[in-house]
N, C-alpha and C positions, 0 to 999 in steps of 0.2 A: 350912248349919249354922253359920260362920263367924258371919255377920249374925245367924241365932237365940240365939245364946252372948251376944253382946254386946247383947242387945234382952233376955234375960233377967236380965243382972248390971248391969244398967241401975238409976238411979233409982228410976223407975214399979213395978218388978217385980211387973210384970203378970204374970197367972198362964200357965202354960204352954199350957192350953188355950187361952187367949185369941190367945196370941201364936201360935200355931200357926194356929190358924183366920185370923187376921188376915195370916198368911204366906201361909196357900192361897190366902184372896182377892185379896193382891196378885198374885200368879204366876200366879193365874189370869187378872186381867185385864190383866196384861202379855202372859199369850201370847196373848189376845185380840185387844189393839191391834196386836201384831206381827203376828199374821196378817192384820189386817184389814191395815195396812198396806201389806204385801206384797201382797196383793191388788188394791189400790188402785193400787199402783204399778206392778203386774203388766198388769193394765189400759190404765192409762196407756201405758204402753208397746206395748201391741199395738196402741192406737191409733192411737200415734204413726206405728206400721209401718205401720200399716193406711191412714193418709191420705197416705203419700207419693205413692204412682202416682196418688190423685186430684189432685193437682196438677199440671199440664199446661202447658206454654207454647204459645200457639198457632202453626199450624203459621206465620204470616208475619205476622210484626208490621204493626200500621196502619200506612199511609203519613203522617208527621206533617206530611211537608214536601207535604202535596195540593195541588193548586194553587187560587186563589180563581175563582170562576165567571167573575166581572169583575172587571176593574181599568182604570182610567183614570186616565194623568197628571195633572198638570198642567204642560205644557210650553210655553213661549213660542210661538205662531206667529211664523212671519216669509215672506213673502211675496217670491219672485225677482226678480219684475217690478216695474220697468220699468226698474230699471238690470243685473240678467243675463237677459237669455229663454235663454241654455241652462246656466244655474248652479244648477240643483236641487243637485247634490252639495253643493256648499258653501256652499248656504242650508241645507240641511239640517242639515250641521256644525253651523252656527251656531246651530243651534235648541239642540243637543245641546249643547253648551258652554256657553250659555247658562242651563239648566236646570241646569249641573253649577254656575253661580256667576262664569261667565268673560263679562268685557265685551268681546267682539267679535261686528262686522257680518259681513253673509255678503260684503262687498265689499273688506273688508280680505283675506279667504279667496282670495278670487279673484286677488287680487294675487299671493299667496304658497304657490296650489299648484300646483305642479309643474308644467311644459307634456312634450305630446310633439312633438315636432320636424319628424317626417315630414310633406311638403309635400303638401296635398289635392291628387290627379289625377282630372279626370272625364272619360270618354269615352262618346259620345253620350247624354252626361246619366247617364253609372252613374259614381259612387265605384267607381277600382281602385286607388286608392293613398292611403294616411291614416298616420295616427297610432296608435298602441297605445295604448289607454284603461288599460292596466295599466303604462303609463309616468310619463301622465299627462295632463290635461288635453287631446282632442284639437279642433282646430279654436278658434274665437272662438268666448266667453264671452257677450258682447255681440252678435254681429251673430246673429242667429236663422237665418238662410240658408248659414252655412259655418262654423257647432257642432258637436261632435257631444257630448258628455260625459266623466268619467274613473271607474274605477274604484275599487273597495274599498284596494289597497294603497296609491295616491296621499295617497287622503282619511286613512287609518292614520296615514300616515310625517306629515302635517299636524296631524292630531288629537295627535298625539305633542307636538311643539312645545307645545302648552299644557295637556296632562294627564301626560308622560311616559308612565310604567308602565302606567300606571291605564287605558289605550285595550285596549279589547279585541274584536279581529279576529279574528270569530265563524264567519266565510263559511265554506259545505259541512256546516252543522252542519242538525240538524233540526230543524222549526219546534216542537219543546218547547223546543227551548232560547229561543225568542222569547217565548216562555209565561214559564218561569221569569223570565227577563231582567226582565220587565214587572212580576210581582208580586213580584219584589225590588227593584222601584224605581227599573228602569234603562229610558229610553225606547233606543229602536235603530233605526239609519240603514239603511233597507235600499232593494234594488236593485230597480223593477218595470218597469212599464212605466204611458203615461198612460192606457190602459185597464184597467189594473189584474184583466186576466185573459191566458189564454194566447191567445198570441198565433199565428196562420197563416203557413208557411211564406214565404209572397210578402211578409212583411214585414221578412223579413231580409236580408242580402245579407253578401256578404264582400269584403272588398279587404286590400291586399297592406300591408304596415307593413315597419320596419328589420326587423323580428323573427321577420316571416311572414305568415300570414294571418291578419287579424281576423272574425271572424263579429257581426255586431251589427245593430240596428233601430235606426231614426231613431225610434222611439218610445219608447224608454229614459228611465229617470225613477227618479229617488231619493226618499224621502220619510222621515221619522220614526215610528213606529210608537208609539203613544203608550198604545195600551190593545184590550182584547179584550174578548167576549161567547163566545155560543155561535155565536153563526151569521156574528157582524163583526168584524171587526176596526176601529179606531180611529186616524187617522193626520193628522198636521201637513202639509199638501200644499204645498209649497211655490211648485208651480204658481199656486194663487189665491190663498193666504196662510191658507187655511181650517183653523179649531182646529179636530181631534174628530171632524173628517170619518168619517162609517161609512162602511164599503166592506164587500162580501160576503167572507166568509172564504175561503171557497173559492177561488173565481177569484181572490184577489186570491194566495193562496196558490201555486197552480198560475204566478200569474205572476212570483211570487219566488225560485220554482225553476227560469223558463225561463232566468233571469237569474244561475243560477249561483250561488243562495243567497247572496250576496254581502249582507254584515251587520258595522256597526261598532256597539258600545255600548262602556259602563266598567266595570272590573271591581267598585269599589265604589258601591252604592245609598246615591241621598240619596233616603231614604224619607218624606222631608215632602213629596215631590210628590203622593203615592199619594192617591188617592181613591177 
């Protein structure tokens, strides 16, 4: 009424009729709009309830970090022979350091890893007395006849001198981690044998060291691991000097675990090797 009072004492003084009829039509279509509004909004809103539960997160997010089918380095060969015939470990090093950006030979290596002490005894032709390969280095390097090789922590405490931190001594882990290692751009030093599958009990033997007894094969062999497939694996042989070498996955696998999984890479990938 307020509004009507001042709309008839108005200028226009439009007739009351007019203003009257002109007040219903406004009120009427305001309580139109309001309702419709509400409506609208009413709506909206149960909609809004009503799509919550169809939004779902699935029960196990993608794996983003999948791994690539293949990958293949590209890592330096280097080749043992003809100045170490039992220095696979630390031609191998050498490859891996090399690859990382480091100028050294696998025969500066040999120089500077670690010996173990214990004096080779053989009786009627059996090794019963050696050297601990987790000491270091056992037997000559050079003479191929009274070698035998060293293990993963030797090569470690080595690789350390020219990577520090950055060595990372992987041994006992699962061959995913070889996986990952690769297509993050890390080639890896690991431990098999020269037939590169498992190996029959008569090829091992044991003899006595400061420490105890070693168990080992004269057939022991270190290599790089440079790339995978589905069914191969890919590796830097240091025996003939051969880049890219395929080897069967399998067997070559079964022989890396006879060997104690033993495995050196870096913790940071130089991912321009990756191919």
């Amino acid at each position: 009424m307020r509004k009507y009072n001042l709309l008839v004492r108005g200028v226009y003084k439009l007739k009351v009729s007019t203003i009257i009829q002109s007040s219903l039509l406004f009120l009427s279509t305001l309580v139109v709009f309001i309702g419709f509004s509400h409506q609208v909004l009413g709506r909206s809103m149960v909609s809004a309830k009503q799509s919550i539960p169809l939004i779902q997160l699935p029960v196990s997010l993608p794996n983003v970090h999948s791994l690539p089918k293949h990958v293949l380095l590209n890592v330096p060969a280097v080749n043992q022979w003809p100045e170490l015939p039992n220095g696979c470990e630390v031609t191998s090093l050498s490859m891996l350091l090399q690859f990382e950006g480091i100028d050294v030979n696998n025969t500066t290596l040999a120089n500077e890893i670690a010996r173990a002490h214990t004096p080779r005894k053989i009786v009627h032709g059996v090794t019963v007395q050696w050297g601990d390969p987790n000491d270091g280095f056992v037997g000559s390097m050079r003479d191929f006849d009274d070698g035998y090789g060293v293990f993963n922590g030797p090569i470690d405490a080595l690789a350390q001198k020219y990577l520090g931190a950055d060595v990372d001594d992987q041994t006992g882990r699962s061959s995913k981690t070889l996986w990952e290692d690769l297509a993050t751009g890390r080639p890896v030093e690991v431990w098999t044998n020269v037939w590169f599958e498992h190996l029959p009990s008569y090829d091992w033997m044991t003899w006595q060291s400061d420490h105890g007894p070693v168990r080992a094969t004269m057939e022991e062999h270190a290599v790089v691991l440079v790339g995978y497939s589905k069914h191969e694996v890919y590796i830097n042989n240091p025996e003939n000097g051969d880049k890219d070498e395929a080897v069967a996955r399998g067997p070559f696998l079964a022989s890396w675990r006879q060997m104690g999984r033993q495995t050196i890479t870096v913790k940071d990938p130089i991912l321009h090797g990756l191919t």
